[in-house]
C-alpha positions as CSV (number, residue, x, y, z in Angstrom):
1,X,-8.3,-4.3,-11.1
2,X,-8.8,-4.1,-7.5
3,X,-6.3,-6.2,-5.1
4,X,-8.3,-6.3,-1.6
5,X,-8.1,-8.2,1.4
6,X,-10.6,-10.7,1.9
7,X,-11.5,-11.4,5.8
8,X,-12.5,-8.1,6.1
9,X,-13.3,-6.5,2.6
10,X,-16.9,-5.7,1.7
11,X,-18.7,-4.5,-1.4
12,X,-21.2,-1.6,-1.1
13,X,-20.9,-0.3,-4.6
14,X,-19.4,-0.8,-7.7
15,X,-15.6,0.5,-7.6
16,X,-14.6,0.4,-11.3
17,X,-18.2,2.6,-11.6
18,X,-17.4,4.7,-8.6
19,X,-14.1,5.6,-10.0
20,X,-15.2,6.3,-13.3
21,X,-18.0,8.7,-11.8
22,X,-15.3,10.5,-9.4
23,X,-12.4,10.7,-12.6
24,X,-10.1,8.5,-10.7
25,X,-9.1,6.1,-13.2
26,X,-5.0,6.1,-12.4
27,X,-2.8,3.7,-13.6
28,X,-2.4,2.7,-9.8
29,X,-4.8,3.7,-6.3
30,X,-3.1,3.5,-2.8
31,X,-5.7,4.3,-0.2
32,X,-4.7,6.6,2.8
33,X,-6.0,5.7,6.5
34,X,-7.5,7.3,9.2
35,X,-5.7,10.6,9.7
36,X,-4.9,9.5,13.7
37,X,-2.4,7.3,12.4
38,X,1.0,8.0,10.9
39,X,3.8,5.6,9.9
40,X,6.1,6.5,12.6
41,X,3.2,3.6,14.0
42,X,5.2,0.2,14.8
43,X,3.5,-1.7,12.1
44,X,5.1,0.4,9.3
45,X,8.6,2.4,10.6
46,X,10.1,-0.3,13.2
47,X,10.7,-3.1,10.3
48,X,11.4,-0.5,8.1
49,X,14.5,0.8,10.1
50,X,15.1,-3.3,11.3
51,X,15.7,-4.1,6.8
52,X,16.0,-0.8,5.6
53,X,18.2,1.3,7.9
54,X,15.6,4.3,7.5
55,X,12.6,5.5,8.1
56,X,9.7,6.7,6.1
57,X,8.7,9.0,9.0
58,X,5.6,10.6,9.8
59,X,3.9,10.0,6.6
60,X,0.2,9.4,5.7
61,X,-0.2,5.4,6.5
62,X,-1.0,3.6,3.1
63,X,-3.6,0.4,3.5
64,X,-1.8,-2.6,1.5
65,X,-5.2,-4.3,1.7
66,X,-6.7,-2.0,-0.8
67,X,-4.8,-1.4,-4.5
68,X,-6.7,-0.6,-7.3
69,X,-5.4,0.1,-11.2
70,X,-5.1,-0.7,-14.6
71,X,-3.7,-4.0,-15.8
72,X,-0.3,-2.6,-16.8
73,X,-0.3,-0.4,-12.8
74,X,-1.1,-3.2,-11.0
75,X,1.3,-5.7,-12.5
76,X,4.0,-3.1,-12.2
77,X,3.4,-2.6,-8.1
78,X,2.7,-6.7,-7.8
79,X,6.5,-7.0,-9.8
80,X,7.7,-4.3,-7.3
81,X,6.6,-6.0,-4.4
82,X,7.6,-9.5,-5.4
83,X,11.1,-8.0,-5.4
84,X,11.1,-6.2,-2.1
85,X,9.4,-9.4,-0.5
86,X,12.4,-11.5,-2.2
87,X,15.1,-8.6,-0.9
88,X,13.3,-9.0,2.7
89,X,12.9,-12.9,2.9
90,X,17.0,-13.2,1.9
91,X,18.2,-11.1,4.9
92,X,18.0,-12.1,8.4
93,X,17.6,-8.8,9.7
94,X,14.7,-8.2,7.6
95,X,12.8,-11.4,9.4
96,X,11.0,-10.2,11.9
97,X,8.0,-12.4,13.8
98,X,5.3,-10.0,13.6
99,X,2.1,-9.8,10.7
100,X,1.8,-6.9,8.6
101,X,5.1,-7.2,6.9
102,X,3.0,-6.3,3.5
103,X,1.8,-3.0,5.2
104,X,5.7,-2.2,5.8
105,X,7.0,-3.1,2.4
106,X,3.8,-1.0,0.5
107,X,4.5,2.4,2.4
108,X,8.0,1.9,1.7
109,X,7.8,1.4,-1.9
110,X,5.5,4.0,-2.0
111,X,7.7,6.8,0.0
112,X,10.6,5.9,-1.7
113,X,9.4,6.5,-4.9
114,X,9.3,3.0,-6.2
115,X,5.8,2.8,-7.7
116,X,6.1,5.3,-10.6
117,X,2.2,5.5,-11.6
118,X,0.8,5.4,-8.1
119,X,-1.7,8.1,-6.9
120,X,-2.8,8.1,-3.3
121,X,-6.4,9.0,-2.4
122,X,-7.2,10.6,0.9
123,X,-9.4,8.4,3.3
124,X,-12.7,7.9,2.0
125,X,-12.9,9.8,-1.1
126,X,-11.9,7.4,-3.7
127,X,-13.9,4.6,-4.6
128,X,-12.6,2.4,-1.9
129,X,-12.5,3.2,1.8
130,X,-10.3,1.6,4.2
């Protein structure tokens, strides 16, 4: 299953092939971005610290607009999500006016060891590139 967004998403190839050629069938896919860009970046550590109180620091920056799994790996990181976007909409101080609040929630899930299954490929080696 691939979860993509779709204003900017295009197909080149086949994924589901292209991961199956490359041996990177994993129960869930997070795709690393350029390597310029850590998530000490405001999009990812300043709402973050505003909900959280902490920081996932300068770690490789995940793209939420690109997942890709099996059935059972992707309903696990959509359940995941669905409660950190719950935990985030209840608070006040989580509710901050900016887009991107998806990009912020992912990485943190991610660094924090929430998504169990999830394997992160490095920019443009996988079968998706962001």
């Amino acid at each position: 299953i691939v979860l993509t967004d779709v204003r900017d998403a295009y197909f080149q190839r086949d994924p589901f092939a292209t991961a199956e050629r490359l041996h990177m069938q994993h129960p869930l896919m997070l795709f690393e971005e350029i390597d310029q860009l850590d998530n000490t970046h405001w999009l990812t550590d300043f709402p973050v610290q505003h909900c959280r109180n902490r920081t996932v620091g300068p770690t490789r920056v995940l793209c939420s607009g690109s997942v890709m799994g099996s059935r059972e790996g992707i309903l696990e990181y959509l359940k995941e999500m669905k409660t950190e976007f719950e935990y985030w909409s209840d608070r006040p101080e989580c509710r901050i006016d900016m887009g991107g609040d998806d990009q912020s929630i992912h990485n943190y899930l991610y660094y924090t060891g929430r998504l169990k299954n999830a394997v992160t490929i490095p920019h443009r080696t996988g079968p998706i590139h962001v």
